[in-house]
C-alpha positions, 0 to 999 in steps of 0.5 A: 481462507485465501486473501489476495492483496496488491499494490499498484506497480510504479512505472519506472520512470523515477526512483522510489519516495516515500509516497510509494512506501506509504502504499507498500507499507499499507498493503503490508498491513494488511497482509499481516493482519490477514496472516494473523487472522489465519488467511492464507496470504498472497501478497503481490507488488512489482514495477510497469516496464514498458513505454515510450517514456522507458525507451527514451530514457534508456536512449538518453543514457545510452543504456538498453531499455532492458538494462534501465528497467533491470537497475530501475526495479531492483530499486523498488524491490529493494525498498520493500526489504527496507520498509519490512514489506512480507509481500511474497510476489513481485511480478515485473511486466517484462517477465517473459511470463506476464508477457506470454499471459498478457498476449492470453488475455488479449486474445479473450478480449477480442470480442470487446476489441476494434480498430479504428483511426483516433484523433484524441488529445495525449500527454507524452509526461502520462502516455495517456489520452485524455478526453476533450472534457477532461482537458477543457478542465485542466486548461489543455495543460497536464496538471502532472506534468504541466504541458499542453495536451498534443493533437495524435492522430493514428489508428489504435485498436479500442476496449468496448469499456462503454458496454461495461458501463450499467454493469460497473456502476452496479458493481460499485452502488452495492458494494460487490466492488466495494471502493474506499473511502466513500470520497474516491468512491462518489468520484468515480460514480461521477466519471461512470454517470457521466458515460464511460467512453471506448479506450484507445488500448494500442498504439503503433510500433513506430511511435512505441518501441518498447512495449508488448506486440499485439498479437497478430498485429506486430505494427501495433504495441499494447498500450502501457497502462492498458497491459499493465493492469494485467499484471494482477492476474498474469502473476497468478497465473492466468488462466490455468495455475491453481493460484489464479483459480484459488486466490482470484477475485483480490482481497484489497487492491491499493492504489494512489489517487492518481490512477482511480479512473484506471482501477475504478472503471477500465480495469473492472471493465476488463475483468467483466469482459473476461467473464471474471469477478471484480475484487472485492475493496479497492483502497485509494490513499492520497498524497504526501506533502513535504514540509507543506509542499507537494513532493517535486524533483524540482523543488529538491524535496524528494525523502526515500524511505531509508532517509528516515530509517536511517535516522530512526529505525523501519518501525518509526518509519511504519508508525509514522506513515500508518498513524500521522499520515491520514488513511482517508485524505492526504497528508503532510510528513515533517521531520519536527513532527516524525521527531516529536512523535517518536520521543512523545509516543514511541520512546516515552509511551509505548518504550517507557511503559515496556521498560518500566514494567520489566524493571519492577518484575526484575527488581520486585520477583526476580524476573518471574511473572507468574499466571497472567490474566486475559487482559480483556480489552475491547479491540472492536473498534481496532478490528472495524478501523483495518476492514475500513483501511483505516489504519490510523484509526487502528493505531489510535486505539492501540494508543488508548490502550498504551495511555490506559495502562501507563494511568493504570501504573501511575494510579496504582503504583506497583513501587507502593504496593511493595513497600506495603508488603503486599506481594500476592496483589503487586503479583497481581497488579504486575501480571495484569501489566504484562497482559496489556503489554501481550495484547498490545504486541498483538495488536502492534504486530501487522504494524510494527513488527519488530516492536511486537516481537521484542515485546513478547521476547521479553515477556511471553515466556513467564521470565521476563527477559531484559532488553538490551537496549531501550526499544525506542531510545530518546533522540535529542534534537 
């Protein structure tokens, strides 16, 4: 079975954090999880190119906007070698082949398009219009960027999204787009029985400079956010490649809380003027705060991914996101908890036990395991917790089984058994652990990889094969 699994492509107008590895790493997940399952994976992410914010950076550093965005993107691609990520595209909407296929889908959207001169309220920080409604909310003011809305007066050409609006909602209530979790879900069935409004798609040549020409209209540029949901059928291959025909609609898109509304409703609406199906789940995760406080430049409290890594190891940093970050709302990261949870569950409950278990079958049988039985625990409740995208309701119940068999060692105490004399049960009781073991790495491996594969280097072979290192050494304060 084919499986098509996006992020959102950050625009690059700053540097990667850790908020962005969150969704990178989520998406990871699943696209490993999929794999394991037998699907044949696509995995795409990337980075949103154009704009007048692009532009005008770039003149600040006196660089071309092409050299930025060169530098900018090498930086987000770097960071999913840094986080593990097996994404297997990475699409930017500067390459001349999103370029070429985006003109393609404007053109086939022609019929829902018009042009007309627009009054509408726009924030330069967002490059987005925002209604009188939604900004009467905010207080004129951006709540992102914390500036007044400005008055733009020009003539734009607008999507038909409004005639999309019953059909969307449908979409949405019977779950054939199925949006989670159920909170982001009502919230977009809020703005969509509101009444969705026709969408400003262009704007023109003379205030954007760096953006893609609309076609057969060079005075006009297509508006940034507008091309760049493109990207997630223009790096398939839109509309002829065999990929677009084979793994179109997606499987799971993920996307931060910021941009629902682009992803919820505008982006449905195109794929339903195209005459394509909509995606199948789209995963809205929440934000991170640092140490209590919402992640800002200006309070100077932006942590890369390598920052953490460099400290720990990736798959610290994989389980940390995965499991203390919740799925559902947002969340907090603090580097006394990272701390203490590395110590408490990754080098004591989870290295520990691999530890332990290999030293007495080194010790007690020289290495050698013998038959071991189907561990036979119910990964049930792990299984619904991914399809859910519930990630850390998935680690939790591999943590059950961790504690499970760290209590079933203390209870038995295999170190007992061969003071008795009892060889053929100690066999057994060994065995036993290492099956638990197996299916915990099993279960570890679409999110911590390298731990999965160390636990079975050491044990799938029958011989137990020792560790040179601990898998999670303790760390002092």
């Amino acid at each position: 079975m084919n499986y098509y699994i996006t992020t959102s492509i950050p625009y690059l107008n700053g540097d990667p954090h850790i908020g962005f590895g969150l969704e990178l790493l989520q998406a990871d997940i699943l696209a490993r999880y999929a794999r394991q399952q037998g699907h044949d994976v696509i995995f795409s992410t990337g980075t949103d190119e154009h704009g007048s914010k692009i532009a005008d950076k770039a003149a600040e550093l006196n660089m071309t906007p092409k050299q930025l965005v060169d530098e900018k993107s090498q930086a987000f691609r770097d960071l999913g070698g840094l986080i593990n990520a097996s994404n297997n595209r990475f699409i930017r909407t500067t390459d001349p082949g999103h370029e070429q296929r985006a003109a393609l889908i404007w053109k086939a959207l022609e019929p829902h398009i018009y042009k007309k001169q627009y009054s509408g309220l726009y924030c330069r920080g967002c490059e987005a219009f925002v209604s009188e409604k939604i900004a009467k909310e905010n207080n004129n003011t951006c709540p992102n960027h914390q500036k007044q809305y400005e008055l733009v007066e020009e003539e734009n050409y607008f999507f038909k999204l409004s005639a999309f609006n019953e059909q969307i909602k449908k979409a949405i209530e019977s779950n054939e787009f199925s949006i989670l979790p159920v909170t982001k879900r009502n919230e977009i069935l809020f703005v969509i029985n509101e009444g969705l409004e026709d969408i400003s798609i262009s704007r023109p040549a003379t205030s954007v400079t760096w953006g893609i020409p609309v076609p057969g209209d060079d005075t006009q540029v297509m508006y940034v956010w507008f091309e760049a949901l493109m990207n997630y059928i223009t790096v398939l291959g839109y509309p002829e490649h065999d990929d677009f025909k084979k793994y179109w609609p997606a499987s799971v898109q993920v996307i931060g809380k910021d941009i629902i509304r682009f992803h919820g409703a505008i982006w449905p609406g195109m794929l339903l003027a195209l005459g394509l199906e909509l995606p199948k789940v789209l995963y809205v995760h929440g934000f991170i705060d640092v140490e209590g406080q919402k992640i800002s430049k200006s309070l100077g409290n932006v942590i890369h991914p390598k920052e953490i890594i460099d400290k720990y190891n990736v798959d610290t940093f994989r389980y940390f996101f995965a499991r203390h970050i919740s799925s559902q709302t947002d969340g907090e990261f603090a580097w006394q908890k990272l701390h203490d949870s590395y110590n408490s569950e990754l080098a004591n409950e989870l290295g520990n036990t691999v530890q332990r278990t290999a030293a007495m079958i080194t010790q007690y049988q020289d290495g050698v395991i013998g038959d071991t039985p189907a561990a036979g625990h119910d990964s049930g409740a792990y299984h619904e917790a991914l399809r859910e995208c519930k990630f850390d309701r998935a680690l939790d119940e591999v943590w059950l089984q961790i504690r499970g068999l760290n209590q079933y060692i203390d209870e038995t105490k295999p170190w007992q058994i061969k003071k008795q004399g009892d060889d053929e049960h100690l066999k057994e009781v060994l065995a036993y652990q290492v099956s638990c073991l197996l299916q915990i790495a099993s279960l570890l491996e679409p999110f911590l990889p390298g731990t999965a594969q160390k636990i079975q280097e050491v044990f799938a072979s029958g011989l137990v094969v020792p560790l040179e290192h601990p898998l999670f050494p303790r760390m002092k304060e």
